[in-house]
C-alpha positions as CSV (number, residue, x, y, z in Angstrom):
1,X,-15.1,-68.7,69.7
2,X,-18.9,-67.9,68.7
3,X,-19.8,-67.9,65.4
4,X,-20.1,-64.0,64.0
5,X,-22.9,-61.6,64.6
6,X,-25.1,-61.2,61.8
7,X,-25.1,-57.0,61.7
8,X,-27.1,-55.2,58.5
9,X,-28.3,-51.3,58.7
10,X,-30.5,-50.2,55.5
11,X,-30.6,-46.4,55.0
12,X,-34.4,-45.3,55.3
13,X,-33.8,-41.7,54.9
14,X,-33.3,-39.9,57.6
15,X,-33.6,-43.1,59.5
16,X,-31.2,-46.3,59.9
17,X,-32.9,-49.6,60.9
18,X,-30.4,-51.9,62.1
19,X,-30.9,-55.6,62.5
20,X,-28.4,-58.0,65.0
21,X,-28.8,-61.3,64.7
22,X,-26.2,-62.8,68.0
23,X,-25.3,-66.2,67.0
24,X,-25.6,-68.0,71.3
25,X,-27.5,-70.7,73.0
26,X,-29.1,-69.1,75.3
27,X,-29.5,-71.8,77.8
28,X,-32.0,-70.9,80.5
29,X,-30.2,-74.4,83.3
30,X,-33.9,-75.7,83.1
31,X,-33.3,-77.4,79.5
32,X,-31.8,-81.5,79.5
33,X,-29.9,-83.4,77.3
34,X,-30.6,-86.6,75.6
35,X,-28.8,-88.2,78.9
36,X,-31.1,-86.4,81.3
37,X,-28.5,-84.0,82.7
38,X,-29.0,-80.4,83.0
39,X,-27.5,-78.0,80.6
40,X,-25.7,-75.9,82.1
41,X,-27.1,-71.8,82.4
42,X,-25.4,-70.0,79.5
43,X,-27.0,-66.4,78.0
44,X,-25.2,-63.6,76.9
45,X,-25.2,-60.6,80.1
46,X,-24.5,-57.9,78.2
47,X,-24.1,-56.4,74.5
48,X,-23.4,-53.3,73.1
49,X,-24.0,-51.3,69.5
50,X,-21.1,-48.4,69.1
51,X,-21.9,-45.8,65.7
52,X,-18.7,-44.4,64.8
53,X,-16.9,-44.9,68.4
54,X,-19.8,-44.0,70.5
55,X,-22.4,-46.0,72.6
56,X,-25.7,-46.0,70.6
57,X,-27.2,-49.1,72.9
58,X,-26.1,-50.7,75.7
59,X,-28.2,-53.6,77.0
60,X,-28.5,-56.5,79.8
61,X,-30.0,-59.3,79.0
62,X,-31.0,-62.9,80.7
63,X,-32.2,-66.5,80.4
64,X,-35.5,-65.5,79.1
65,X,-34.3,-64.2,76.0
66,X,-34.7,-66.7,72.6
67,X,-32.0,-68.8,71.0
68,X,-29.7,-66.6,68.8
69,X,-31.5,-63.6,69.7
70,X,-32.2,-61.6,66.8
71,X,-32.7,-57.2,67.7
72,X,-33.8,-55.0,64.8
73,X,-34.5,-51.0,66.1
74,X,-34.2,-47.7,63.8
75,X,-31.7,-44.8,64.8
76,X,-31.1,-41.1,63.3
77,X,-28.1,-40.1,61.9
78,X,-26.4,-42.7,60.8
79,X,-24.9,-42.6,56.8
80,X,-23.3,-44.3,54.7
81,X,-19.0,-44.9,55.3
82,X,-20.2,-44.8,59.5
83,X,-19.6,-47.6,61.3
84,X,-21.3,-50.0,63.3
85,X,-19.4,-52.3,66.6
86,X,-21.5,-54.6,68.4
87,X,-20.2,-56.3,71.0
88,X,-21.4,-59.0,73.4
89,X,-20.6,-61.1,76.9
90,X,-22.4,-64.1,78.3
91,X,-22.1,-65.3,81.9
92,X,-19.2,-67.6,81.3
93,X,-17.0,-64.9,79.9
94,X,-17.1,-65.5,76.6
95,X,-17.6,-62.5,74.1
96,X,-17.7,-61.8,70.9
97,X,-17.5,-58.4,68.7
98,X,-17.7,-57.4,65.3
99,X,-18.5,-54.5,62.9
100,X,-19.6,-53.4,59.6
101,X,-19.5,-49.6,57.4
102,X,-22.5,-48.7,56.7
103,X,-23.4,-48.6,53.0
């Protein structure tokens, strides 16, 4: 199983900025190993933020996205005791989810 996602949301007023940090290789197929065989194309598809039970961001993504890709965007209403699910899904079918309550 992946390693945990990295979730923190810092109350700015009447703004939230939440930062995602998805532990995943990202492996665009173009990369080798040290024995000169192709790594195989592995990147997470899809992922998902849920405040409280309901979709906040949904998002596709592909092989041009960095290494343990790292999202940090602002949202309004969010307080303290909510809670934030994010969620992920790479091409092989692996996934991953975890939350946190605001504080």
């Amino acid at each position: 199983m992946a390693e945990p996602i990295k979730i923190r949301a810092q109350l700015q007023g009447e703004m939230t900025e939440i930062r995602i940090l998805m532990q995943h290789p990202m492996e665009t197929g173009q990369r080798k190993d040290e024995k000169g065989q192709t790594l195989p194309v592995n990147f997470i598809q899809t992922f998902s933020v849920l405040h409280n039970g309901k979709p906040l961001v949904e998002g596709q993504l592909n092989t041009s996205i960095a290494k343990n890709p790292l999202f940090v965007f602002k949202a309004r209403s969010i307080k303290a005791g909510d809670r934030l699910v994010v969620a992920w899904k790479d091409n092989l079918g692996d996934q991953r989810q975890d939350e946190i309550t605001v504080a």
